[in-house]
C-alpha positions as CSV (number, residue, x, y, z in Angstrom):
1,X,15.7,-0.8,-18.0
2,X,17.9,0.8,-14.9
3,X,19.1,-1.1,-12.6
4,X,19.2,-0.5,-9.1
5,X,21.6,-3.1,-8.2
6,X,24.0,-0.6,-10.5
7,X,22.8,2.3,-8.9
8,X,21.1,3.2,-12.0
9,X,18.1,5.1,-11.0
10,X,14.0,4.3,-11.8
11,X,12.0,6.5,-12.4
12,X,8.5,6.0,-11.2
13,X,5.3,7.5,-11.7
14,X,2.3,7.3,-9.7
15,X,-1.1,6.8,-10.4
16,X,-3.9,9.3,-8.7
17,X,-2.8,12.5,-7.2
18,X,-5.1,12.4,-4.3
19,X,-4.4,12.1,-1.0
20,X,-2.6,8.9,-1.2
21,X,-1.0,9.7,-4.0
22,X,0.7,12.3,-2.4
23,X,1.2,10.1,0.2
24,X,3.2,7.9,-2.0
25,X,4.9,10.7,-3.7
26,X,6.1,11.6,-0.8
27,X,7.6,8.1,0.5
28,X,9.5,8.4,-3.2
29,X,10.7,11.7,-2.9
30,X,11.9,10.7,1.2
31,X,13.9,7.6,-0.6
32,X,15.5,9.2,-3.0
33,X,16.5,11.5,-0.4
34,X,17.3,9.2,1.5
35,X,20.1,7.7,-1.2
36,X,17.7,5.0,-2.6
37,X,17.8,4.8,-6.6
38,X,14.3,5.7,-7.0
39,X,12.7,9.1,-8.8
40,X,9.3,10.4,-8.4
41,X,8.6,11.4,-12.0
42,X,5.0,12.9,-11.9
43,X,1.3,12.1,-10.9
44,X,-1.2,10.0,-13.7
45,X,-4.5,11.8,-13.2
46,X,-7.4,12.2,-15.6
47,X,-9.2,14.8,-13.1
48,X,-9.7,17.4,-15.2
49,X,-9.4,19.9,-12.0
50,X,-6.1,18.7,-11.8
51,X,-5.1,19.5,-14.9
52,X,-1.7,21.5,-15.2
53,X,-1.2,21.4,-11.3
54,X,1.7,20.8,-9.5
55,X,1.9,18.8,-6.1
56,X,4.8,18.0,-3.9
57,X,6.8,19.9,-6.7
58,X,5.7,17.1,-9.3
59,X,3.4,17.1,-12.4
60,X,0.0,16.0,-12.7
61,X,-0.3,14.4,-16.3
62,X,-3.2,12.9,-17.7
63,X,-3.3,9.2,-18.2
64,X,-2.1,8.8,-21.5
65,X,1.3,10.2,-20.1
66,X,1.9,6.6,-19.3
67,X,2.3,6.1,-23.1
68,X,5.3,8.5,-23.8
69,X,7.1,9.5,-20.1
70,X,9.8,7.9,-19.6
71,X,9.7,5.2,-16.9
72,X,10.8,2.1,-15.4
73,X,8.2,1.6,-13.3
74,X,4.4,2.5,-11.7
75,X,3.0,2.7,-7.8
76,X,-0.8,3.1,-7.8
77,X,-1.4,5.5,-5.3
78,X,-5.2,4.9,-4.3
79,X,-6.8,4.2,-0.7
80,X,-10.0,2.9,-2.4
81,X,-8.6,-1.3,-2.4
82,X,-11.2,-1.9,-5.2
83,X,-9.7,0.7,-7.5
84,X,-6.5,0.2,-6.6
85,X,-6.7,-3.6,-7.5
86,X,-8.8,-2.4,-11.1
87,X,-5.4,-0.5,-11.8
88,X,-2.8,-2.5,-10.4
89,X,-4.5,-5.4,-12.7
90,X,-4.7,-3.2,-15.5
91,X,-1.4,-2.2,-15.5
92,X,0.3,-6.0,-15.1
93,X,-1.5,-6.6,-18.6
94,X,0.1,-4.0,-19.9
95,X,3.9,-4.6,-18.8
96,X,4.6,-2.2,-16.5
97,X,6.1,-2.9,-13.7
98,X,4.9,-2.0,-10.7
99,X,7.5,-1.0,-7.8
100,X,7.7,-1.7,-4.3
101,X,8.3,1.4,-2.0
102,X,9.1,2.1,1.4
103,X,9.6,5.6,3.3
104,X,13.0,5.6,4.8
105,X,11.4,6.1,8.2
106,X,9.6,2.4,8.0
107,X,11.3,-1.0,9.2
108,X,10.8,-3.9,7.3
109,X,12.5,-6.9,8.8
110,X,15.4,-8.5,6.8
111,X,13.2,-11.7,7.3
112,X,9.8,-9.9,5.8
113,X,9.0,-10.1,1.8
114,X,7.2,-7.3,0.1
115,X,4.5,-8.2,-3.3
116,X,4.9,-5.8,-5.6
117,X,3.3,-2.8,-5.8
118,X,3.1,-2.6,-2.2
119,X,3.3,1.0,0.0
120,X,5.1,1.0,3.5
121,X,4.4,4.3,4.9
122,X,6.4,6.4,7.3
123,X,6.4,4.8,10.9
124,X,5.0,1.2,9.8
125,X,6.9,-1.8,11.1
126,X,7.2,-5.3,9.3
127,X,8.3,-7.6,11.5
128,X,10.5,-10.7,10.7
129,X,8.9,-13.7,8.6
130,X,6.0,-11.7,7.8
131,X,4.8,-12.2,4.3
132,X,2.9,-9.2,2.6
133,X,1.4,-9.4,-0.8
134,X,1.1,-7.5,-3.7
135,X,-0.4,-3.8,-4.0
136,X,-0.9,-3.8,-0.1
137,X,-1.0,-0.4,2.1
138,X,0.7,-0.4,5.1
139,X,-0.2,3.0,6.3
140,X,1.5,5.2,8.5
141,X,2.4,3.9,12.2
142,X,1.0,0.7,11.3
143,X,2.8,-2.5,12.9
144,X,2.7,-6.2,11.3
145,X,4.4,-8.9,13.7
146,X,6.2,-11.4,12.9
147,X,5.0,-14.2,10.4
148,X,1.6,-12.3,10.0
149,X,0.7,-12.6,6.4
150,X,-1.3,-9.8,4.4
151,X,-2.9,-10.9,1.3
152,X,-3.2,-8.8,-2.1
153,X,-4.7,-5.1,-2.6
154,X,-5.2,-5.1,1.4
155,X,-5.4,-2.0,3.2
156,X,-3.9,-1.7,6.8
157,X,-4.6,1.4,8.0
158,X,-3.1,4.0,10.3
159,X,-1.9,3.0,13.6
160,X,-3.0,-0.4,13.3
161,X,-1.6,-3.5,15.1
162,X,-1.3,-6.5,14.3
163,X,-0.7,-9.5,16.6
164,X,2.0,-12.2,15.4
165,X,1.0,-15.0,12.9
166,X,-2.0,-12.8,12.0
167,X,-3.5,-13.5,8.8
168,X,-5.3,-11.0,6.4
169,X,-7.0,-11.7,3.9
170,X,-7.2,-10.3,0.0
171,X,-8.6,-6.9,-0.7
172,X,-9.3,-6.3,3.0
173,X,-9.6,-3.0,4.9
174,X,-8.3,-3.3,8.7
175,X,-10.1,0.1,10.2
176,X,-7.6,3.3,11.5
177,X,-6.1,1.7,15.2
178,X,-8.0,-1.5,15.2
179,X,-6.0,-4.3,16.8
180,X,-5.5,-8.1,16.1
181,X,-4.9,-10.8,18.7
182,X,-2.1,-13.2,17.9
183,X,-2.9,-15.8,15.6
184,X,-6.4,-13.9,14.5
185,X,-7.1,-14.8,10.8
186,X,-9.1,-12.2,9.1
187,X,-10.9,-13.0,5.7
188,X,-11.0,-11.5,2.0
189,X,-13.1,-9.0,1.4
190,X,-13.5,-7.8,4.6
191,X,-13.9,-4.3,6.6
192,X,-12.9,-4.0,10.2
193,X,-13.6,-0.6,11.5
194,X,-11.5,2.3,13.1
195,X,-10.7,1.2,16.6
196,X,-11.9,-2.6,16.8
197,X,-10.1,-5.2,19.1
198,X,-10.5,-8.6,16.6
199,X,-10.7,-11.2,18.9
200,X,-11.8,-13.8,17.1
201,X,-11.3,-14.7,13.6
202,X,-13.5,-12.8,10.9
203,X,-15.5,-14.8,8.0
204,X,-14.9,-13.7,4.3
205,X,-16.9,-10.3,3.3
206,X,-17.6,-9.5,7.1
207,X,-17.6,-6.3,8.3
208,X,-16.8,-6.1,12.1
209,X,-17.0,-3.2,14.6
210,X,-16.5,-2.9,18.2
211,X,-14.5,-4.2,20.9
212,X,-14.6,-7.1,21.1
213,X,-15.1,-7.1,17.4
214,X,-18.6,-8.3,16.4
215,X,-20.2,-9.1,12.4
216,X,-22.4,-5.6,11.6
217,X,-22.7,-7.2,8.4
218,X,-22.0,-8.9,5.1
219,X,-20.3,-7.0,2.0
């Protein structure tokens, strides 16, 4: 296993070659760029369409790959939090280990903790105390004040903002520019859509539109 308190490099491959895949690849590729220890080895992807393609320079392998590349460790790059959680759980059984990354051009407080698994995109800001979980998206230009904390397999999306000593629950999807008050808490399970102002906090399974931010309905 390499070590990158050595300055041994790991090699890392990423799971789905979508959109966020790439979108992971590329956060890799900037890091390693950047001088971090970290290699973008290729793209897992049973799409058959995919097959033999290239992107960002990288392969697409099918999923048995994961059997014989070598590798220290696994990102699963998919939006969908649902399949990204089936994945990321699948995965832990088996041993890999799933990596942490962060595009150079994010700032993460020296005070903020990162789960594993977890994606901070370009332009996201984690501010001090603020506890994210495991297999989170923090999409680009998103901002998480200080002590907020973000459960598992969450989704915050571009150009969201969140108040300080927010609270979001597991396997929730905060909505492209939505914004949370101070203090808000924000269930599991829930959807808050593009461009809501969460003024209140949000039940488990809700999904909430609007501004102010009002209960469309249950998941």
């Amino acid at each position: 296993m390499a070590d990158p308190a050595r300055g041994e490099v790991v090699r890392i491959l990423i799971i789905g070659a979508g959109g966020h895949g790439q979108v992971a690849a590329e956060a890799l590729l900037a890091a390693s760029a950047a001088g971090a220890p970290v290699q973008a080895v290729g793209f897992l992807d049973d799409d058959p369409a995919l097959a033999g393609q290239t992107r960002l320079g990288l392969p697409v392998l099918g999923m048995a790959a994961l059997a014989s590349i070598a590798h220290e460790g696994v990102i699963v790059g998919i939006g969908d939090n649902g399949v990204r959680r089936r994945f990321f759980d699948a995965l832990c059984a088996q041993g890999e280990q799933l990596i942490a990354c962060c595009h150079p051009r994010a700032y993460v407080a020296g005070g903020a903790t990162l789960g594993r698994g977890t994606l901070v995109c370009a332009g996201a800001v984690v501010g001090t105390g603020a506890r994210v979980g495991a297999n989170v998206i923090l999409n680009t230009g998103c901002s998480v004040d200080h002590h907020s904390v973000i459960g598992d397999h969450a989704h915050i999306a571009p150009g969201v903002r969140l108040g300080g000593e927010v609270r979001v629950g597991a396997g929730t999807l905060v909505g492209i520019g939505a914004v949370v008050l101070p203090g808000r808490a924000i269930g599991a399970g829930c959807a808050v859509g593009a461009g809501a102002l969460v003024t209140r906090d949000v039940p488990d399974g809700a999904v909430v539109r609007g501004s102010p931010a009002r209960i469309a309905r249950r998941r």
